[in-house]
MARDREN-956757 format. One line per field, with one value per residue: x, y, z of N, C-alpha, C in turn; residue number from 1. Coordinates in steps of 0.2 Angstrom, whole numbers. Each point is the difference from the previous one (the first is absolute). Last residue first. Example, Ala and Ser with C-alpha at 12.3 -4.5 7.8 and 13.67 -1.06 7.14 Angstrom:
BEGIN
n.xx = c(64  2)
n.yy = c(-11  -28)
n.zz = c(35  0)
ca.xx = c(4  -4)
ca.yy = c(6  6)
ca.zz = c(1  0)
c.xx = c(-4  4)
c.yy = c(5  6)
c.zz = c(3  0)
resi = c(2  1)
END
This chain:
BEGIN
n.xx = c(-24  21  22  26  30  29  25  20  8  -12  -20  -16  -12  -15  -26  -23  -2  14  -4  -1  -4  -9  9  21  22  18  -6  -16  -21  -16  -17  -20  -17  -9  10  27  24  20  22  18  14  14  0  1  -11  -12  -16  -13  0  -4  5  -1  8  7  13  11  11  11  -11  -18  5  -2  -14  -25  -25  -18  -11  -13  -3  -1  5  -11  -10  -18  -19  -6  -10  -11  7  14  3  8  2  10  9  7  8  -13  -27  -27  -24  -13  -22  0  16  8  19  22  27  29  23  26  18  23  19  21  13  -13  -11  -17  -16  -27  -26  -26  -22  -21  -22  -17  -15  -10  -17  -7  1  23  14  23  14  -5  -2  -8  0  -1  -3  12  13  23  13  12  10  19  18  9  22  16  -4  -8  -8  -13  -15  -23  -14  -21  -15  -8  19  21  19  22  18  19  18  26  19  9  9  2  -4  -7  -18  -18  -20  4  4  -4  -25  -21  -21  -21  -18  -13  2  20  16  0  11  13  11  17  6  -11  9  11  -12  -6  18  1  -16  5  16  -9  -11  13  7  -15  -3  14  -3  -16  9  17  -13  -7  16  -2  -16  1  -6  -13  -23  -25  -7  15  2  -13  11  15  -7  -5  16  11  -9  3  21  -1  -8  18  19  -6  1  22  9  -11  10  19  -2  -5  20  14  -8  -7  -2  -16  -23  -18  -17  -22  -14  -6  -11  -7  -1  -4  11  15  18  1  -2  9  24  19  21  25  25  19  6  -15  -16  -7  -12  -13  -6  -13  -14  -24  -15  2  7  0  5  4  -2  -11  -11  -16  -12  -8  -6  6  4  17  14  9  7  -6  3  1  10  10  15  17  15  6  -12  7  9  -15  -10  11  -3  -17  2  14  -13  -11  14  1  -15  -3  13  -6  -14  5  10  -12  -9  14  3  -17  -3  16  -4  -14  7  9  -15  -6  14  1  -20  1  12  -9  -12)
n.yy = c(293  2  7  -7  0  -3  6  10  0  -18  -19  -18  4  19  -1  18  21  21  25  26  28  24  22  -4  -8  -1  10  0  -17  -16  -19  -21  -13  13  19  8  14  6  -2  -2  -15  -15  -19  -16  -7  -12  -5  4  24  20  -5  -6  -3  -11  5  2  3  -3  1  -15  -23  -16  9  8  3  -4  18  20  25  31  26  27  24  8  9  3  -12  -17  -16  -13  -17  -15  -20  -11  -10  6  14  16  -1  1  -1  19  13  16  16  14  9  13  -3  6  -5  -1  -6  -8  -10  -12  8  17  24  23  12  -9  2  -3  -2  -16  -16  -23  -21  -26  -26  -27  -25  -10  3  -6  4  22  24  25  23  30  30  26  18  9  -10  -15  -6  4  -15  -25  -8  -7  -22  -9  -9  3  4  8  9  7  8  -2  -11  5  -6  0  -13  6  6  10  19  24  11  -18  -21  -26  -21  -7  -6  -4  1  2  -5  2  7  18  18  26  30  18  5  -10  -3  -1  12  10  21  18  15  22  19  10  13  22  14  6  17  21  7  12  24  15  4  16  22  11  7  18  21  9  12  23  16  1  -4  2  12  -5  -13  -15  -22  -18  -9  -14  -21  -15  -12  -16  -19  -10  -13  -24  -14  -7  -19  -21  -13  -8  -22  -19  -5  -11  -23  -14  -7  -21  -21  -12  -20  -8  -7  -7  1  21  17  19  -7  -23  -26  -29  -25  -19  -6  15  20  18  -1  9  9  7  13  21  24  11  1  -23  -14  -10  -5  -3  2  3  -7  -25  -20  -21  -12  -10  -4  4  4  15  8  20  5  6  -3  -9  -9  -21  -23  -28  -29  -29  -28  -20  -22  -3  -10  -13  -21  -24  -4  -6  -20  -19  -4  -14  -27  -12  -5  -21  -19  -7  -13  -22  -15  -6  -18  -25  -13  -9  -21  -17  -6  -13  -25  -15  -8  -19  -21  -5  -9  -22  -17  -4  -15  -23  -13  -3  -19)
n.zz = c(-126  -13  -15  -6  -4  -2  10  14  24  15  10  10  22  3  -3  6  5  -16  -13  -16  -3  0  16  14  18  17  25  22  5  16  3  4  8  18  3  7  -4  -10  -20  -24  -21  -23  -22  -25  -25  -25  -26  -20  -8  12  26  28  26  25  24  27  24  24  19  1  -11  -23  -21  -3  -7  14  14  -13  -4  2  4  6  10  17  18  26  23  14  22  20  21  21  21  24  26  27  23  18  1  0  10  17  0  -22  -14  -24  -16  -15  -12  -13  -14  -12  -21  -16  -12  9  20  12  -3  5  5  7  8  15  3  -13  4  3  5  1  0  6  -1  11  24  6  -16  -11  -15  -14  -18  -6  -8  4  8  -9  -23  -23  -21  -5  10  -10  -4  21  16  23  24  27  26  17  26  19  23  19  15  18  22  20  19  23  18  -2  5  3  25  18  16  13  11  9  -13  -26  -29  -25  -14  -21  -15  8  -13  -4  -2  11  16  26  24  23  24  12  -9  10  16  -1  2  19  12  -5  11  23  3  -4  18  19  -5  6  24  8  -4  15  21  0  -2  19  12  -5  8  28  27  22  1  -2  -18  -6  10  -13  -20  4  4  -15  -13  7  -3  -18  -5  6  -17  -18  4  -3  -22  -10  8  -12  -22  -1  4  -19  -15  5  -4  -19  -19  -19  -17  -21  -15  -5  -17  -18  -24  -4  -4  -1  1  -6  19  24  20  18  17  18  13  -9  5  -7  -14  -23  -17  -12  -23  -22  -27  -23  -27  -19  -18  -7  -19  -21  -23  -29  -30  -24  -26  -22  -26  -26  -26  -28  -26  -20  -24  -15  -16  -8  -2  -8  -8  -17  -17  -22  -23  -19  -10  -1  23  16  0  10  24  7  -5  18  20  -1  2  24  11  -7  11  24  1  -2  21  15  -2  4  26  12  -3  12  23  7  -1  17  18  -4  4  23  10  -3  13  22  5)
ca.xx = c(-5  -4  -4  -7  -7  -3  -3  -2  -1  8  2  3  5  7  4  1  -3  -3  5  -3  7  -1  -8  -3  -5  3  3  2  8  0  6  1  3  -2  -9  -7  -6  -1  -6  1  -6  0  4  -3  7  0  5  -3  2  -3  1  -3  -5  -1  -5  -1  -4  2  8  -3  -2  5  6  5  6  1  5  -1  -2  0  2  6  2  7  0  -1  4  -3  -4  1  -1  0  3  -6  -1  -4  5  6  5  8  2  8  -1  -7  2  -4  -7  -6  -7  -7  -5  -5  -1  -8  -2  -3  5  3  1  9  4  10  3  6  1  7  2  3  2  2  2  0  -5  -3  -6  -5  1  5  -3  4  -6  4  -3  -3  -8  -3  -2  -1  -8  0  -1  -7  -2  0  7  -4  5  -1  4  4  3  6  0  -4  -4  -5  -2  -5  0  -3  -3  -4  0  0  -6  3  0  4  7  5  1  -3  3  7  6  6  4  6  0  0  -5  -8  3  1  -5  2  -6  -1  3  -6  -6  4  2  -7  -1  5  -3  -7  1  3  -6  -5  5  3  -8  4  3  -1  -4  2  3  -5  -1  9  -2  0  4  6  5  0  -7  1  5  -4  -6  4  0  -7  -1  4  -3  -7  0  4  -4  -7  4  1  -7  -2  4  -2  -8  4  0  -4  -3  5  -2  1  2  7  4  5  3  7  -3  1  6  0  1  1  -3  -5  2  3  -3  -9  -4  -4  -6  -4  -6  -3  3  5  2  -2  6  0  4  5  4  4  2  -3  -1  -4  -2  0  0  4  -2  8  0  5  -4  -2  -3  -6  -1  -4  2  0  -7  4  -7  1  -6  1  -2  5  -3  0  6  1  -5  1  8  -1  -5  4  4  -6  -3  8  0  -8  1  6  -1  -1  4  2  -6  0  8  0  -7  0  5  -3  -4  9  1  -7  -1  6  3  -4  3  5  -4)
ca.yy = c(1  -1  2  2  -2  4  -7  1  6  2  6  0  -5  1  -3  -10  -1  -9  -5  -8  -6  -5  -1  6  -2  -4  2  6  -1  4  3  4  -6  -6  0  -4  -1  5  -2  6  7  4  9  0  3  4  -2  -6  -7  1  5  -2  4  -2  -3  0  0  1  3  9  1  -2  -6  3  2  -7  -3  -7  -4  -8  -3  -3  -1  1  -4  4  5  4  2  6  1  5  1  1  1  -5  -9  1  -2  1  -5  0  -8  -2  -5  0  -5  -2  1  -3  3  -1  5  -1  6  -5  -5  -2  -4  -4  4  -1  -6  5  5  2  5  5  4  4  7  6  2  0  0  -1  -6  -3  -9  -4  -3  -8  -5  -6  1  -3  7  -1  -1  6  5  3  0  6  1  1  3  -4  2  -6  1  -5  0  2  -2  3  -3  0  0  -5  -4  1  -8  -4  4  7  3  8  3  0  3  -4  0  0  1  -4  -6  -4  -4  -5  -5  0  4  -1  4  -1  -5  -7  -5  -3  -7  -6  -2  -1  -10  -2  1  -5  -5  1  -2  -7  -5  3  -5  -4  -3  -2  -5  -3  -2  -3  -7  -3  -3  3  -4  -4  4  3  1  5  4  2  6  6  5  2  8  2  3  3  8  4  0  4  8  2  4  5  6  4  2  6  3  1  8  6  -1  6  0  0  2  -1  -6  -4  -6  1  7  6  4  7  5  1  -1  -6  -1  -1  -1  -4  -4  -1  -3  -2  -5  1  8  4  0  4  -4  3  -5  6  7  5  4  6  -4  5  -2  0  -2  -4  -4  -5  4  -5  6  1  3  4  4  7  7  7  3  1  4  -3  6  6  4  1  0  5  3  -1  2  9  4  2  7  7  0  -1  7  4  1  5  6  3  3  7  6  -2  4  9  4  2  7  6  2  1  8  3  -1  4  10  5  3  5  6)
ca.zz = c(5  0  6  -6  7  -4  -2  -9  -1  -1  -3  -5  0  0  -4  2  6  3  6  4  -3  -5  -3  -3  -5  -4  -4  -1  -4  -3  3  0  -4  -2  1  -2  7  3  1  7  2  7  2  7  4  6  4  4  -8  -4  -5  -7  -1  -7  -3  -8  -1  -7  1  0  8  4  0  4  -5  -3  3  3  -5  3  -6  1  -6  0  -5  -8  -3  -7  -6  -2  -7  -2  -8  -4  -6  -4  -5  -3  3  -6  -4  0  5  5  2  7  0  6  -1  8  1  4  4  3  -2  -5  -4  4  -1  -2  -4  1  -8  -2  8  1  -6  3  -5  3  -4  4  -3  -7  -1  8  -1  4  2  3  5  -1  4  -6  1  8  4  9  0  -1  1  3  -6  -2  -7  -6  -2  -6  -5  -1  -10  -3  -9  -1  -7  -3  -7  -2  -6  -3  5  -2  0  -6  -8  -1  -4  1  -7  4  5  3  7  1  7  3  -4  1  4  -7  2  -5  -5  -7  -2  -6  -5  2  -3  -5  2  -1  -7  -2  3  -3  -6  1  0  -5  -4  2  0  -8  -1  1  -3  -7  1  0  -7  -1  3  -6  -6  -7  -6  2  -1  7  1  -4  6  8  -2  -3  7  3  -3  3  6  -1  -2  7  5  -2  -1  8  3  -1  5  7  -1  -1  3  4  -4  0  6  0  6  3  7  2  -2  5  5  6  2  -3  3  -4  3  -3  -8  -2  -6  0  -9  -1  5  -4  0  5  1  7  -4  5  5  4  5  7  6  3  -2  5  7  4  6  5  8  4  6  2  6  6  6  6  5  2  7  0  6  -2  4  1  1  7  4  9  4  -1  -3  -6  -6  4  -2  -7  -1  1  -4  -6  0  1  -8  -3  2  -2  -5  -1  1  -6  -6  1  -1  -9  -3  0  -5  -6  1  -4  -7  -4  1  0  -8  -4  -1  -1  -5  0  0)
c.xx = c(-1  -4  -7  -5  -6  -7  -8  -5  1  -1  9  3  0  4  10  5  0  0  -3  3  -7  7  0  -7  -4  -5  3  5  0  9  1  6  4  6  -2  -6  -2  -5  -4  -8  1  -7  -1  2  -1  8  -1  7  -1  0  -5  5  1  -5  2  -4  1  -3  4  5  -2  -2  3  5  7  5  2  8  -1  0  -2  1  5  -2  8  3  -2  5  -2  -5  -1  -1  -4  4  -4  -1  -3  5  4  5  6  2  8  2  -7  0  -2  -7  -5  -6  -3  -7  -7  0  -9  -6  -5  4  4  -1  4  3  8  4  6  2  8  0  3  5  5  4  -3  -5  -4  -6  -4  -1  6  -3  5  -2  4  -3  -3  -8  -3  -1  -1  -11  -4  -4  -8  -6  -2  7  -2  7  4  5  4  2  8  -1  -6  -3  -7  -3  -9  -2  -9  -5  -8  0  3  -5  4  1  -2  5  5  -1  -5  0  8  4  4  3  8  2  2  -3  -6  -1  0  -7  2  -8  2  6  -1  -3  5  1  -5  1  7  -1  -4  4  5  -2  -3  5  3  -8  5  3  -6  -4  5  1  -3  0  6  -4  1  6  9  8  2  -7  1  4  -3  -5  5  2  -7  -5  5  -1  -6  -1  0  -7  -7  1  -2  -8  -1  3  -2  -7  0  -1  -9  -5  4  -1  3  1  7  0  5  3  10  0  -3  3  -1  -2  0  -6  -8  0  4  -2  -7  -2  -6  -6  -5  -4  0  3  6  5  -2  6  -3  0  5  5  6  0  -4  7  -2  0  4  1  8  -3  6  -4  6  -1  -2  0  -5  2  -4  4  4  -6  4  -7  0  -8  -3  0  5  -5  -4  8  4  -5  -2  7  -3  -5  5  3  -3  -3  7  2  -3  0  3  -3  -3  5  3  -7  -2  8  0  -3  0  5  -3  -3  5  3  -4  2  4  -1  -3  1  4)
c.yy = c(-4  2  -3  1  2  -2  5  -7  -1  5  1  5  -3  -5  2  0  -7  0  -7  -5  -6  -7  -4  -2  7  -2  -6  2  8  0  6  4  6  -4  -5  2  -7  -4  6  -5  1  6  -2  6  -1  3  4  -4  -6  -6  -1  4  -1  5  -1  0  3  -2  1  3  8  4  0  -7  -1  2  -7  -1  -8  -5  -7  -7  -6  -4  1  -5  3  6  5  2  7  1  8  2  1  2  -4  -5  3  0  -3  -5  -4  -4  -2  -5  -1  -4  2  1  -1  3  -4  6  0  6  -3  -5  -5  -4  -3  6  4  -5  2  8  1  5  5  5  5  7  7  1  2  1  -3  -5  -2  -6  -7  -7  -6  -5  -5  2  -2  9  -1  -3  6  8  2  3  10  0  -3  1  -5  4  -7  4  -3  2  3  -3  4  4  -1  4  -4  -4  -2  -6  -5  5  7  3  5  0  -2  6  -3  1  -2  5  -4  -6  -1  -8  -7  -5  1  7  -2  0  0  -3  -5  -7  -4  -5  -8  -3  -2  -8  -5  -1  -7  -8  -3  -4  -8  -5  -1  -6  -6  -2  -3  -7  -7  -1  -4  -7  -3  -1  9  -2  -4  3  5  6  8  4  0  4  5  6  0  6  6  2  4  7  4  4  4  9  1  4  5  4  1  4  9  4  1  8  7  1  8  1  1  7  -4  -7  -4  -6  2  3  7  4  6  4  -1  -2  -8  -3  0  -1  -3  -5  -2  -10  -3  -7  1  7  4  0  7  -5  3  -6  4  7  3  2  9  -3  4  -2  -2  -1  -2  -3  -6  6  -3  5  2  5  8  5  6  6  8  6  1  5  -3  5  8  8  1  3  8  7  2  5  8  1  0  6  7  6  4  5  4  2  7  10  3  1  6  6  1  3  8  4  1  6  5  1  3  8  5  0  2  6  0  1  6)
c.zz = c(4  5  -1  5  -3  4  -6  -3  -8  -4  1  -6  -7  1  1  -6  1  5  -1  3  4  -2  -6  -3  -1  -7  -7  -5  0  -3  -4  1  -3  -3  -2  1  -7  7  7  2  8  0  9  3  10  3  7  3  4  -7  -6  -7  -8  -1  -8  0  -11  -3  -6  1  -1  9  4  -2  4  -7  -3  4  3  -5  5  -5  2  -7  -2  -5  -6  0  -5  -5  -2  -7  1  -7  -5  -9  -4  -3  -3  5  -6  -5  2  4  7  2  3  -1  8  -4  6  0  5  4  3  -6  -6  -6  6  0  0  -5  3  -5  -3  5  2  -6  5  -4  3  -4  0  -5  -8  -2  7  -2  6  1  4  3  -3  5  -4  1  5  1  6  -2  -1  3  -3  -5  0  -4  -10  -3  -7  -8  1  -7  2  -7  -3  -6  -2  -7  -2  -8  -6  4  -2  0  -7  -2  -1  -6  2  -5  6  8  5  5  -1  8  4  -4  5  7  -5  1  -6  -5  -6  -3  -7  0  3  -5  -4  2  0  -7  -3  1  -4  -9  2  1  -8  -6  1  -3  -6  -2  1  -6  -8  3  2  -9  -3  5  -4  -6  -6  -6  4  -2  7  0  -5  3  7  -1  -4  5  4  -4  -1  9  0  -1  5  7  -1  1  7  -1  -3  4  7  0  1  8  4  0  0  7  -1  8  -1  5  7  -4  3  4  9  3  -3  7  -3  2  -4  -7  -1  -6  1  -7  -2  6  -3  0  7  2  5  1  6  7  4  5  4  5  6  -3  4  5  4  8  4  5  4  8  6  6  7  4  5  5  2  8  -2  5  -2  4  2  0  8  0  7  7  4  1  -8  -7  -1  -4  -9  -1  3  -7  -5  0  -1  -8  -2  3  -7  -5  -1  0  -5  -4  3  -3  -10  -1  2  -6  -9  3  3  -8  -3  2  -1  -6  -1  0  -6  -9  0)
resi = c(353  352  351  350  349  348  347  346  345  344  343  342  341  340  339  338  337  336  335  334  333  332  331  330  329  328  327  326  325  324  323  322  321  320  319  318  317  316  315  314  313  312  311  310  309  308  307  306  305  304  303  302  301  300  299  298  297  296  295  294  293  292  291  290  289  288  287  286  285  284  283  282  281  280  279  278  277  276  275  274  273  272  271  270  269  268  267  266  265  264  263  262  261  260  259  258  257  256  255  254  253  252  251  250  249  248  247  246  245  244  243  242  241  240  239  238  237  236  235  234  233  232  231  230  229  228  227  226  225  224  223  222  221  220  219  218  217  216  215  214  213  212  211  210  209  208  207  206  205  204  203  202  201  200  199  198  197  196  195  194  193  192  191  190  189  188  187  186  185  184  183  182  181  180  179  178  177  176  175  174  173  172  171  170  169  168  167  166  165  164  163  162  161  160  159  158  157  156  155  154  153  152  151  150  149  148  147  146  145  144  143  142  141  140  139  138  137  136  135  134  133  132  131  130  129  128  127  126  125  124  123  122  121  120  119  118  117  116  115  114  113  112  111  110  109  108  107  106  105  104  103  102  101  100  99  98  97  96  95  94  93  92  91  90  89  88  87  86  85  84  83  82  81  80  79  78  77  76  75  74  73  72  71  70  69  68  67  66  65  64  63  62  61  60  59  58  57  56  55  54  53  52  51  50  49  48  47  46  45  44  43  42  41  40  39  38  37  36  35  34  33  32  31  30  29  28  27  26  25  24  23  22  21  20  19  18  17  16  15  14  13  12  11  10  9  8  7  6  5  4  3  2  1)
END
């Protein structure tokens, strides 16, 4: 029974080794009669598209990520103690609102020996005006008592000021992003004690080619997308446009954009679309004409005797399927679109549809 089948499976390797040959062979045949075709009638068919200049309505689209409209470090003003932190991390705050105690045990003292003093001079100029009343006191007393209160008050008024900088005091309104110190830390003036964050309008900022420039004006509407919340429209207007290039020749833009219910994050990435720009004079043709990389970018342009030339072209943006050619071709040339793999420069070519 064994050696049966293996009679049985050695006829039939055979029967398909002997069906895929004749196969091969047929397809073999097949492309050398196209070869042979291709040689007797001389020429090379190829498809082509007209070069034409149009009048484009621009679209361009940029990624971006949001900032805070407004982010300060707040640091302490004196040097001293750090007795207490009224606020914690993410807790919105408003302008004025106590933030932070410094330890001011010195200048509270200095404070009360000087509203004792105060006290003392107010009786001392009482009984000068009473003794001066029966012809006791001078009126050159009763000015020096007055002017020693003058002084009192003058340096009471000066300890009052230097207080205030052992209250620390938010600066504007908005959220706690992050604490830097911890209560009881000793503190210099300038040490930073935390980081606060203003999202009540976001700009997201974007970086635009130059090129663009002179179609971008501030107050333009622009419409955005997040990738957080995608279904969700959202239109700014341009705030402000960069005066200087950065290495790669981009200029910065801020878009503002109300920020509802704070839902925009600082750092979060959003697209920007620039739309219905001004129409621009410009040369597109199929990105399928393009020979070899965009970088040295060629194309095949049809001549006049059904011969091709191959030329270098300057390229530019895409639009769609689409590459705009800044230079190298001229109104009505015809470029190849299909067929340049078998092409070579004086080859000859018959334009079919």
């Amino acid at each position: 029974m064994k050696k049966i089948l293996s009679i049985v499976a050695l006829v039939a390797f055979v029967i398909y080794a002997s069906f895929t040959l004749v196969k091969n062979k047929k397809a073999i045949e097949k492309n050398t009669k196209e070869a042979l075709n291709i040689e007797k009638y001389n020429y090379i068919p190829v498809k082509v598209y007209k070069v034409t200049d149009e009048l484009n309505t621009q679209t361009i689209e940029e990624l971006g990520s949001f900032q805070a409209r407004q982010e300060l470090t707040v640091t302490s003003t004196a040097n001293g103690r750090l007795m207490s932190l009224n606020v914690r991390e993410g807790q919105y705050v408003s302008k004025g609102t106590l933030i932070a105690q410094i330890e001011s045990s010195a200048l509270s003292s200095q404070l009360a020996t000087a509203q004792a003093a105060l006290a003392n001079a107010k009786k001392d100029l009482e009984r000068v005006e009473n003794a001066n009343k029966v012809g006791a006191t001078t009126k050159m007393q009763i000015e020096q008592a007055q002017l020693q209160i003058e002084n009192i008050n003058s340096n009471i008024a000066a300890i009052n000021e230097q207080m205030k900088f052992y209250r620390v005091t938010a600066p504007m309104s908005g959220y706690v992003n992050k604490m830097m110190i911890e209560p009881g830390s000793f503190m210099m003036a300038g040490t930073p004690i935390l980081e606060m964050v203003d999202i009540s309008t976001v700009k997201l900022v974007v970086k635009v080619d130059e090129k663009w420039m002179p179609l971008l004006k501030l107050g333009q509407t622009v419409n955005v997308k997040t990738e957080v919340y995608p279904d969700k429209d959202m239109t700014g207007k341009i705030s402000r446009i960069g005066v200087k290039a950065d290495a790669s020749k981009k200029y910065e833009i801020e878009i503002d954009l109300p920020n509802n219910a704070n839902q925009l994050k600082a750092g979060m990435y959003a697209r920007a679309t620039f739309s219905n720009l001004d129409t621009i004079d410009a040369m597109y043709i199929p990105r399928s004409a393009i020979v070899g990389s965009v970088k040295d970018a060629q194309v095949y342009i049809v001549n006049a005797d059904s011969t091709v030339s191959l030329i270098p072209v300057t390229v530019g943006d895409y639009q769609g399927n689409n590459i705009e050619i800044k230079s190298g071709l001229q109104q009505d040339n015809q470029v190849v679109v299909m067929g340049q793999i078998n092409l070579k420069d004086g080859e000859k070519v018959a334009v079919v549809q």
